[in-house]
TIGU-474159 format. One record per residue (C-alpha): residue number from 0; x, y, z. Coordinates in steps of 0.05 Angstrom, whole numbers, plus 5000, padded with zeros to 4 digits. Example, Ala and Ser with C-alpha at 12.3 -4.5 7.8 and 13.67 -1.06 7.14 Angstrom:
% TIGU-474159
(0,(5246,4910,5156))
(1,(5273,4979,5143))
% end
This chain:
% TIGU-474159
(0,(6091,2833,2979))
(1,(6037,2812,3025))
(2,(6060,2781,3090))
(3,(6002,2730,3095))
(4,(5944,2715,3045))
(5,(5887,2668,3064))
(6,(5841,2640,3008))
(7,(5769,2640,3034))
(8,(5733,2678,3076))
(9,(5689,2619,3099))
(10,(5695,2604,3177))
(11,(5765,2572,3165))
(12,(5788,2636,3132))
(13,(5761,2685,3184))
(14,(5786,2646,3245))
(15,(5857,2645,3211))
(16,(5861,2711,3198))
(17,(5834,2727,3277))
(18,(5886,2678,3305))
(19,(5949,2707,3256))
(20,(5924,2773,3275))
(21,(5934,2756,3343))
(22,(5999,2724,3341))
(23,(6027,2791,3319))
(24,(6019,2791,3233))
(25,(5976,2857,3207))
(26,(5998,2853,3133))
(27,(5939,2799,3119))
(28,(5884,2799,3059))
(29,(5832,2749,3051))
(30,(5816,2734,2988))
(31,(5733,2705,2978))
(32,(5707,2682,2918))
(33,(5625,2698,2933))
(34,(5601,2773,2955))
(35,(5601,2761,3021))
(36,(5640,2722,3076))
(37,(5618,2667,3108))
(38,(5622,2614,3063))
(39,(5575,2552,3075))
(40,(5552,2578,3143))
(41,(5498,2637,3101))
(42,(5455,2585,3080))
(43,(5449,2533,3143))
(44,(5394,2574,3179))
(45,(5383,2517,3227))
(46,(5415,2526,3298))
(47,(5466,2478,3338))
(48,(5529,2517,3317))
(49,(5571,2545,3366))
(50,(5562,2498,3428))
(51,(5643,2481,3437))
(52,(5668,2545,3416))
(53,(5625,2597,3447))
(54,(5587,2557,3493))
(55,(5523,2582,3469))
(56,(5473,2552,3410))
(57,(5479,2598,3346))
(58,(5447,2595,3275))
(59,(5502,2586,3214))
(60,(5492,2660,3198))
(61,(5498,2679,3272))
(62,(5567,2641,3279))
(63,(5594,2666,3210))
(64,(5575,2741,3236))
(65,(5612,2733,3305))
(66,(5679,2720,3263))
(67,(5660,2775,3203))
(68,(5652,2826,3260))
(69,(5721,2806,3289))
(70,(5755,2811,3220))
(71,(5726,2880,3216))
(72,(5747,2906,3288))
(73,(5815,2885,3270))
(74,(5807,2924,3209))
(75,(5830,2853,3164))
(76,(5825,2871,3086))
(77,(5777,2826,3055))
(78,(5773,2822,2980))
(79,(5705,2798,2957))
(80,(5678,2772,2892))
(81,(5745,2755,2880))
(82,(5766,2681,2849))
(83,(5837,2658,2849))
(84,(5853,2623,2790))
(85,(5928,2594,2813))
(86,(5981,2591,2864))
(87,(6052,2579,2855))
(88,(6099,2537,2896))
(89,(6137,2604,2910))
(90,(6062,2634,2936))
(91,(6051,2665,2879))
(92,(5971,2678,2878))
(93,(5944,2697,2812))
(94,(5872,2725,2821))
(95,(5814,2760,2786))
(96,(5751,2806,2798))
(97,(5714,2865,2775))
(98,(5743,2923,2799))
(99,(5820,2892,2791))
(100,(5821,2852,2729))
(101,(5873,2803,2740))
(102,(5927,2808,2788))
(103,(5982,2772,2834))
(104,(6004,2780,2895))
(105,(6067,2745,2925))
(106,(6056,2725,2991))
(107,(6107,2707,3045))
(108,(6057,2655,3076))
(109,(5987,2629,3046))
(110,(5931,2588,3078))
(111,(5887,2550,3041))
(112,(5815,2544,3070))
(113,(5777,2536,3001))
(114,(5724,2492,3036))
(115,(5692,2433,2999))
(116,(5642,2409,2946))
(117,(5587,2362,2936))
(118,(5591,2301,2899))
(119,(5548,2300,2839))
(120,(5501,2261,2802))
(121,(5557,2254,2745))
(122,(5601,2215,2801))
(123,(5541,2166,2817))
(124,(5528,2134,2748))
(125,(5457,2115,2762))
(126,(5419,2097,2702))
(127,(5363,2114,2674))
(128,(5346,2194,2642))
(129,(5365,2262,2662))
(130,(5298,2296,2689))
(131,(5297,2367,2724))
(132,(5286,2344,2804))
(133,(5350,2325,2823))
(134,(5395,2380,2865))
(135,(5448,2363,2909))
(136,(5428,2378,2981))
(137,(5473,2441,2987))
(138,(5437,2460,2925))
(139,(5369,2446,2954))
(140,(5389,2490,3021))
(141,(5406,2547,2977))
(142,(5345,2545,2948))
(143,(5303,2537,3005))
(144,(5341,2583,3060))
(145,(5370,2646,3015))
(146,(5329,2638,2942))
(147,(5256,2626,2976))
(148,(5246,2570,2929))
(149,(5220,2496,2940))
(150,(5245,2440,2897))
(151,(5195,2399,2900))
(152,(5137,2368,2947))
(153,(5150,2296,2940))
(154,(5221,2278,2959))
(155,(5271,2208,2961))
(156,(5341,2232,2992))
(157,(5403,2188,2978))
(158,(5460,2189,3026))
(159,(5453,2201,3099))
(160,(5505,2251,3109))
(161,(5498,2314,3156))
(162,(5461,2357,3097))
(163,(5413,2303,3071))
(164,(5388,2290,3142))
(165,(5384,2366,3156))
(166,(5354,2377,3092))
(167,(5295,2314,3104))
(168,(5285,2365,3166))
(169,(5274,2425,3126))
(170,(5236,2403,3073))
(171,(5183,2368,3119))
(172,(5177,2434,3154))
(173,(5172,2475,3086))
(174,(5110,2426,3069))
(175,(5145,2371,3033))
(176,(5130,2292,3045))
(177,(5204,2258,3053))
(178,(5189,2188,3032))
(179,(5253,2162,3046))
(180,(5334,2170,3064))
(181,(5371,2112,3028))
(182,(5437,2103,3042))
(183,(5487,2056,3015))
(184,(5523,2041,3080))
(185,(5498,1994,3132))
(186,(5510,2066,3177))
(187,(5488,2133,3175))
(188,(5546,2178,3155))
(189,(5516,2237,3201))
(190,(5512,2260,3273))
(191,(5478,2210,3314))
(192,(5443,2280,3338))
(193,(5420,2297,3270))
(194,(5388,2234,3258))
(195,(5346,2230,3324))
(196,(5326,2306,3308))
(197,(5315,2309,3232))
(198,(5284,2241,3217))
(199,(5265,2203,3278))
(200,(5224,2273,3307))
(201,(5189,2276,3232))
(202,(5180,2200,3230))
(203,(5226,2198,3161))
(204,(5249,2124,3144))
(205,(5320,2114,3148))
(206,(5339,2054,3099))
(207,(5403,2028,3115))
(208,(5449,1989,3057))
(209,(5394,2018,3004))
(210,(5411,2056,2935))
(211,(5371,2083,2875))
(212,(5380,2039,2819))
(213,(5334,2075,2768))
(214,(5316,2139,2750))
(215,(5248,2145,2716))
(216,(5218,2215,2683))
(217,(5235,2254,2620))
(218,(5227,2330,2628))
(219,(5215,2322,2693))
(220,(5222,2268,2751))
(221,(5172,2225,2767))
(222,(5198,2169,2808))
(223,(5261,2131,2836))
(224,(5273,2059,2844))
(225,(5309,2038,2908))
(226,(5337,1980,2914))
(227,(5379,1935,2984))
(228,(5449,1920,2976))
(229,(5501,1869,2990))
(230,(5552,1867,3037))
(231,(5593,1886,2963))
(232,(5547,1939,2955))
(233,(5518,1911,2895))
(234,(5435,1918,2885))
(235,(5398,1859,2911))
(236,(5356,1832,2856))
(237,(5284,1823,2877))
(238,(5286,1883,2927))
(239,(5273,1936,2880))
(240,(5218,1987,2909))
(241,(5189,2040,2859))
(242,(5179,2099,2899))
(243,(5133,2168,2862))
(244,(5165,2228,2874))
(245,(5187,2297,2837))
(246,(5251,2310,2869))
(247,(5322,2268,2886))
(248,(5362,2307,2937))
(249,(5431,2278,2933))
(250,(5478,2281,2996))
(251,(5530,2232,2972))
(252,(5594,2257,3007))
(253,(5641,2322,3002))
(254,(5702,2336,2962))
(255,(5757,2386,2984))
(256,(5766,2436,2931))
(257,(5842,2420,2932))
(258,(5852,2450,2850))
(259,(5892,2506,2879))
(260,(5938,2460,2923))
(261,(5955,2422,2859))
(262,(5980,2481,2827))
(263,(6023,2506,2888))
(264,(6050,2434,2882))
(265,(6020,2413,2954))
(266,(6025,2335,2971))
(267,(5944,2309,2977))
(268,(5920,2250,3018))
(269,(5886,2190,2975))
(270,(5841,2184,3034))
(271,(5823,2260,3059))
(272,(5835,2284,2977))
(273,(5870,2338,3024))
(274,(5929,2363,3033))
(275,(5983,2323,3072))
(276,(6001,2367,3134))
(277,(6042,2366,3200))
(278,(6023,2390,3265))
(279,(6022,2458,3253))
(280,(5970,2454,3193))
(281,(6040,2459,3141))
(282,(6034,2431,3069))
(283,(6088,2400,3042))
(284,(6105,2458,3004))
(285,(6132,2511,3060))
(286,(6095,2573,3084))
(287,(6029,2535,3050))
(288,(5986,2512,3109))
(289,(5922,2489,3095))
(290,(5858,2487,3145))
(291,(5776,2470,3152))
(292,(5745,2427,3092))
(293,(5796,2434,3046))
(294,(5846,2400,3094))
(295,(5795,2345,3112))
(296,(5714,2356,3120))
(297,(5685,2366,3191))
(298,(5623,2349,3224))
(299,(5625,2413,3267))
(300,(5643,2487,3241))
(301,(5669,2488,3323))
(302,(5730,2446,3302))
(303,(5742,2482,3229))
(304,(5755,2543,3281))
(305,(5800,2503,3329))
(306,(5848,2476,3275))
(307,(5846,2546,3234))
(308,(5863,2581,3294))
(309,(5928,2528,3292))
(310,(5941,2546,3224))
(311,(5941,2616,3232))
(312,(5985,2617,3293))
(313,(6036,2568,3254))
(314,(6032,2618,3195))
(315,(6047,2679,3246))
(316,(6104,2637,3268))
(317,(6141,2623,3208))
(318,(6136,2693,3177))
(319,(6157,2715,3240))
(320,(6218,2662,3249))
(321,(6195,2647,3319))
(322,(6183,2575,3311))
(323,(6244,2546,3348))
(324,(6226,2472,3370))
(325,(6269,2420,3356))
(326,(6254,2394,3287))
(327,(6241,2319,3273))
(328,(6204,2273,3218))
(329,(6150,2219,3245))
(330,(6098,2190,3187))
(331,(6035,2175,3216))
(332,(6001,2105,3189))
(333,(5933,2078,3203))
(334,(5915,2015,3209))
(335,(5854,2007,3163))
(336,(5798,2005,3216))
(337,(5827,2078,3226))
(338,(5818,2105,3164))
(339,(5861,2179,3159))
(340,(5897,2219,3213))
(341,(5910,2287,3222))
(342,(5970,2306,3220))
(343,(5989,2258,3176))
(344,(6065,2265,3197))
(345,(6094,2304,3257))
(346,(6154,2345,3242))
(347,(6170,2375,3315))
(348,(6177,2349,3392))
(349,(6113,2386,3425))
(350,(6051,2360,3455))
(351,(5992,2361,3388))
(352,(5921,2336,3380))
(353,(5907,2289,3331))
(354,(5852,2285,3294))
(355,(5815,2212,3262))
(356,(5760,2176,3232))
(357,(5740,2111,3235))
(358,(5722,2062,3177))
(359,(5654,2031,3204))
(360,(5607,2029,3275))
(361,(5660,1995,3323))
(362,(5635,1978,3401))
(363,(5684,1975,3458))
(364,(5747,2001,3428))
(365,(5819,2013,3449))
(366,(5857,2064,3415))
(367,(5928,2043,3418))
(368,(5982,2080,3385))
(369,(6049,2042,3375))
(370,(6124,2073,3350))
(371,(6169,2039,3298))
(372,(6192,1984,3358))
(373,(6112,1963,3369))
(374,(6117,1998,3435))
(375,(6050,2028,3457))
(376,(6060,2101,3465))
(377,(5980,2115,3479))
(378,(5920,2085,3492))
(379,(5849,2098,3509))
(380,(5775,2060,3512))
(381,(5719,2074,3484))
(382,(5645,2043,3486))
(383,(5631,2072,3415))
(384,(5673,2096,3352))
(385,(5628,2112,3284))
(386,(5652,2145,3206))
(387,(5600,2199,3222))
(388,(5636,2233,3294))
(389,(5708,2251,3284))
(390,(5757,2234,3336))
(391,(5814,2262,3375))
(392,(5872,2248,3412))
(393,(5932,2291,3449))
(394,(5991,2265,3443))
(395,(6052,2282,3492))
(396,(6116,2300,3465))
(397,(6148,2242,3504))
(398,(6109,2194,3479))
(399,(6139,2193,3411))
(400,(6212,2225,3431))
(401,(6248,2171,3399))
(402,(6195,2142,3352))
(403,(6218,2141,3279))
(404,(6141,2120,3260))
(405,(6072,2129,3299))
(406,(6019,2069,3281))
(407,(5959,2083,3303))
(408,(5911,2012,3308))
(409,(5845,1999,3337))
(410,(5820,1943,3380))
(411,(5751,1923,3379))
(412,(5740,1885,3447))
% end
């Protein structure tokens, strides 16, 4: 019996493990698929980590290693090159590596913080042949950052998220012409920061409501064809532009890797494709909490550490029995310009953050949150709202004391 197991050792899985640590657990083993920890954060050599949770700017590496040296003061056990193939709903975790074969462990609590995936070319259904040049843009940072290898020197990137626009970046400075960003939204689906920095600094088109419609090449690629869309999304005929290039970096959204959450039976979110959790980071199976990318994905690592160091405290909590607030059950709903919240359902009476993104660029919002009887509970302006910047909220206990439901709805002024 293991009091606590978390699975990953990315920065979701390290500050879990520091914050359960904390609240008083020291039977805890993290289990990490790859050789070292870290997770995502090894290959993102460029800096701006760190800023809201140590007040300084770091490199992904650096911020990874601040948490990797705390697990090791603390004297954590970390096993490494280790894959867990299921979970039971009675946290049973069935795992695998070299020097174990396979083996379980039943836990008393276990926190998911399997991070997320990239979307791949298989999901896109662009026609056209299947020539070597196309990488995801995680793929394409491995390459570049930890392998020492370049892709390719003449590049089209579709999707605008947080990787494609850091990747444009990178590639420009590692001698590569970025002919264009396409991306199917009429917004970027990155920081506002990371487009002023990574494409408007190198002088890399952004083309807004654009997608590739064509693939052209056999063994290798040798051009895209871009195309405008429709408010549908649909390719405008007569827009077509052929564009030459060897190489199709695709940063097309992330996908929690939830596989292990179905097995333990864990409720998942059609929205997030994470799990469904309270306030305290809790699954819907009990003594499962679930943190970081898996839960829902981020646009800062700061915030993966601020809601893992929730779920590790929670999980300290209930294998310690100390969790003695007054128990209720309040869904969360959205109203559609508000696409997800997190929590998705509160289950006690405490003050709690909550966590949302919006479902387009809205100007000169109000945030109102309403209970069952349509009285506002909350509110709060803002000039600016966009998919790319999550927001948050706190919440006081006595604003939803004798709410049966929380609706949260936003005005556009």
């Amino acid at each position: 019996m293991t009091e606590l197991v978390i699975i990953g050792g990315g920065p979701a899985g390290m500050s879990a493990a520091v914050a359960a640590y904390e609240n008083g657990i020291r039977d805890i083993l993290i289990l990490e698929r790859d050789k070292a920890l870290g997770g995502i954060l090894q290959q993102c050599i460029h800096n701006g980590f760190g800023l809201h949770k140590f007040g300084e700017e770091l490199t992904g590496p650096e911020y990874a290693w601040k948490y990797e040296q705390k697990v090791q003061e603390l004297g954590i056990p970390v096993k490494l090159g280790t894959m867990v193939l299921d979970i039971t709903e009675d946290k049973v975790i069935t795992a695998t590596n070299e020097e174990d074969g396979i083996f379980q462990i039943q836990a008393k609590a276990v926190i998911l913080a399997m991070g997320c995936r990239e979307r791949s070319k298989g999901a896109l259904n662009i026609p056209g042949t299947r020539p070597a040049g196309i990488y995801s843009a995680g793929t394409a940072q491995k390459y570049v950052n930890r392998m020492g290898y370049m892709p390719g020197k003449e590049v089209v990137i579709l999707g605008s998220g947080d990787i494609g626009l850091i990747m444009a970046r990178r590639m420009t400075l590692e001698g590569a012409k970025v002919h264009a960003v396409c991306e199917l939204m009429p917004y970027s689906g990155g920081l506002v920061r990371n487009i002023e920095q990574c494409l408007n600094d190198f002088n890399i088109p952004l083309k807004l409501s654009h997608t590739v419609v064509k693939i052209h090449g056999r063994e290798r690629l040798e051009g895209v064809t871009i195309a405008k869309v429709d408010e549908r999304r649909k390719p405008i005929a007569g827009t077509e532009e052929y564009i030459p290039c060897d190489t199709l970096l695709l940063s097309v959204g992330l996908i929690p890797e939830n596989e292990l959450s179905k097995s333990a039976g864990v409720s998942l979110d059609r929205i997030t494709s994470g799990a469904v959790v309270d306030q305290n980071r809790q699954t819907s199976v009990e003594g499962i909490f679930a943190c970081g990318n898996v839960l829902h994905v981020h646009d800062l690592v700061d915030y993966v550490s601020e809601e893992s160091e929730i779920a590790g405290k929670s999980a300290a909590e209930y294998i310690l029995g100390q969790n003695q607030a007054e128990k209720v059950h309040i869904p969360v709903k959205t109203d559609g310009k508000i696409r997800y919240t997190v929590p998705q359902v509160i289950t006690e009476k405490k003050d709690i953050s909550v966590f949302f993104r919006v479902a387009d660029i809205y100007h000169n919002v109000t945030i109102n949150v309403y209970d069952d009887k349509q009285e506002k509970v909350f509110s709060r302006k803002k000039l600016k709202v966009a998919p790319g910047e999550m927001e948050s909220i706190v919440l006081k206990s006595a604003a939803f004391e004798n709410a049966a439901e929380l609706h949260f709805e936003l005005e556009v002024n």
